[in-house]
SERO-4910 file (N, C-alpha, C, O; in steps of 0.05 Angstrom, whole numbers):
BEGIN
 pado doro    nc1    nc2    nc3   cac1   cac2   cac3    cc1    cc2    cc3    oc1    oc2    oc3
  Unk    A     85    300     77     75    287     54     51    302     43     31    305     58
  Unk    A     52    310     20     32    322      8     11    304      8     14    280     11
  Unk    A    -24    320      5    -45    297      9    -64    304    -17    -63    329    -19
  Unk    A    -72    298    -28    -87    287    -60   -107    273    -60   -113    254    -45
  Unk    A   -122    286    -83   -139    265    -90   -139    245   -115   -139    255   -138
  Unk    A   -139    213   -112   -133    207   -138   -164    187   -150   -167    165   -140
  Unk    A   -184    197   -171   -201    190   -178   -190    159   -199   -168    153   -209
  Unk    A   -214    146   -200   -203    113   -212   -202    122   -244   -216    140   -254
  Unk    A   -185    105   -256   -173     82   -247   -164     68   -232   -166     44   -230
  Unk    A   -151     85   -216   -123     71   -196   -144     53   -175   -169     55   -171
  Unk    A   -130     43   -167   -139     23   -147   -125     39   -118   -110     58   -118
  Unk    A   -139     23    -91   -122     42    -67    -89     45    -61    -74     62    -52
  Unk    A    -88     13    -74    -61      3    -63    -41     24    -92    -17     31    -90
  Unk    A    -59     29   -115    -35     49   -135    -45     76   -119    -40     91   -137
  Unk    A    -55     90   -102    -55    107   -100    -37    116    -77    -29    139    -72
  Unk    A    -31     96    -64    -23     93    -30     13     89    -48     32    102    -40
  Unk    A     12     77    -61     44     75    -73     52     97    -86     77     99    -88
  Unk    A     30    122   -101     42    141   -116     43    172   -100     50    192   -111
  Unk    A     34    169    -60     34    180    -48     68    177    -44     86    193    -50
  Unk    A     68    154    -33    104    143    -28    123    150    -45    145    156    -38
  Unk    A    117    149    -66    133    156    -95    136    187    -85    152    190   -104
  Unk    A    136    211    -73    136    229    -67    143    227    -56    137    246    -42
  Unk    A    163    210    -40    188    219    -14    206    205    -28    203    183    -37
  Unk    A    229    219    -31    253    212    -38    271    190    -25    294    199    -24
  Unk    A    270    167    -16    281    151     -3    315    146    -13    324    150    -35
  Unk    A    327    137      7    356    128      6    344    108    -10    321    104    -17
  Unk    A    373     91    -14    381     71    -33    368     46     -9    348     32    -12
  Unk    A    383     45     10    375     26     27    349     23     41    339      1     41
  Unk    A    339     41     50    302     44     53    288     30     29    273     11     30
  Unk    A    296     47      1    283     31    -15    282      0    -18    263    -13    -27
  Unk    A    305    -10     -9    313    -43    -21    296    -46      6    279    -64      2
  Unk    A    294    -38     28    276    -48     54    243    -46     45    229    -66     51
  Unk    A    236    -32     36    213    -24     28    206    -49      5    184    -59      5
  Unk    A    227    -58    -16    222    -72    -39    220    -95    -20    200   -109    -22
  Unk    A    237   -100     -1    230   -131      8    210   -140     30    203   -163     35
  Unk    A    202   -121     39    169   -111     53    152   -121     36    140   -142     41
  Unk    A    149   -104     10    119   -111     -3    132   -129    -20    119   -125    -41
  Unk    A    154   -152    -28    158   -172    -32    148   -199     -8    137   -221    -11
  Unk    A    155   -189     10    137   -208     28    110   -208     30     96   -229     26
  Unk    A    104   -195     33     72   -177     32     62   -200     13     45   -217     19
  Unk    A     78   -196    -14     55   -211    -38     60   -238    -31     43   -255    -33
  Unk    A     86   -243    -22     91   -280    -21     78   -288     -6     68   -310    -13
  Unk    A     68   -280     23     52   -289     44     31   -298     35     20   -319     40
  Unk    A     21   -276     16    -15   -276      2    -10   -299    -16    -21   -321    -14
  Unk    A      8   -292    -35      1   -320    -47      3   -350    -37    -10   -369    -46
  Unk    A     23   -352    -17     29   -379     -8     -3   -385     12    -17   -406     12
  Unk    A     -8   -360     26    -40   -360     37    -65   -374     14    -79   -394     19
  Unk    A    -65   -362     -5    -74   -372    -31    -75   -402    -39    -94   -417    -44
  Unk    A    -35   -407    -38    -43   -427    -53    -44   -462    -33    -43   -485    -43
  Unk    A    -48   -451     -1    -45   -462     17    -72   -468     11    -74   -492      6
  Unk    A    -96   -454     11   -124   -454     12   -132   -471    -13   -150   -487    -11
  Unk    A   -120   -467    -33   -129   -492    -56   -117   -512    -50   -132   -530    -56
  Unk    A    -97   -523    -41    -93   -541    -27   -109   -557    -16   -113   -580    -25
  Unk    A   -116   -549     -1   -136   -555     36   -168   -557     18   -184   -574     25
  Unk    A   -173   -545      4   -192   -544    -14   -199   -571    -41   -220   -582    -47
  Unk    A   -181   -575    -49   -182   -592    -71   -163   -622    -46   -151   -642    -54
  Unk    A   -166   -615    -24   -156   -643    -15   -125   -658    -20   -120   -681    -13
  Unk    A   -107   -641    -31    -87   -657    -36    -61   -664     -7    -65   -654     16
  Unk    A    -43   -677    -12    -37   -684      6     -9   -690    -11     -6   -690    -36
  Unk    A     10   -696      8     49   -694      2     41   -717    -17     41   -710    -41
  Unk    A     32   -748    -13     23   -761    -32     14   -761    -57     25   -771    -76
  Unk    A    -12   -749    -56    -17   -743    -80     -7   -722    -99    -17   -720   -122
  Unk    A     14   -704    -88     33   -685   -106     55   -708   -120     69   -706   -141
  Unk    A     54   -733    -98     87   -748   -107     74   -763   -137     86   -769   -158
  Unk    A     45   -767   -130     25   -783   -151     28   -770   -178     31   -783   -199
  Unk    A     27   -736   -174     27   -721   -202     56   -726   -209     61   -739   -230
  Unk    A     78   -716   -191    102   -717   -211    115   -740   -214    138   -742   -221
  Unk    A     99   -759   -207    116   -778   -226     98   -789   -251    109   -804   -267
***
């Protein structure tokens, strides 16, 4: 893998992805790779939105309170 320097804008995580973008992957690596950093982000956000949760106090109750 070729090694570079990439000055900002980019952030680490676009620079670390446009390193990757330089290996030619199969069809199937890629769809493994897409559902990698698809998990990756769902974790963070459910991490996220677990913490406003626990934060603003709500509870199975008071969700049943909003939708109805």
């Amino acid at each position: 893998m070729a090694t570079f320097s990439v000055q900002p804008p980019l952030s680490n995580v676009q620079a670390e992805l446009l390193k990757l973008f330089s290996v030619d992957l199969p069809d199937s690596q890629l769809l493994e790779l897409k559902r990698v950093m698809a998990k990756f982000l769902m974790e963070r956000a459910r991490d996220k939105a677990d913490a406003i949760w626990d934060e603003k106090g709500y509870s199975d109750d008071k969700l049943k309170q909003i939708l109805d």
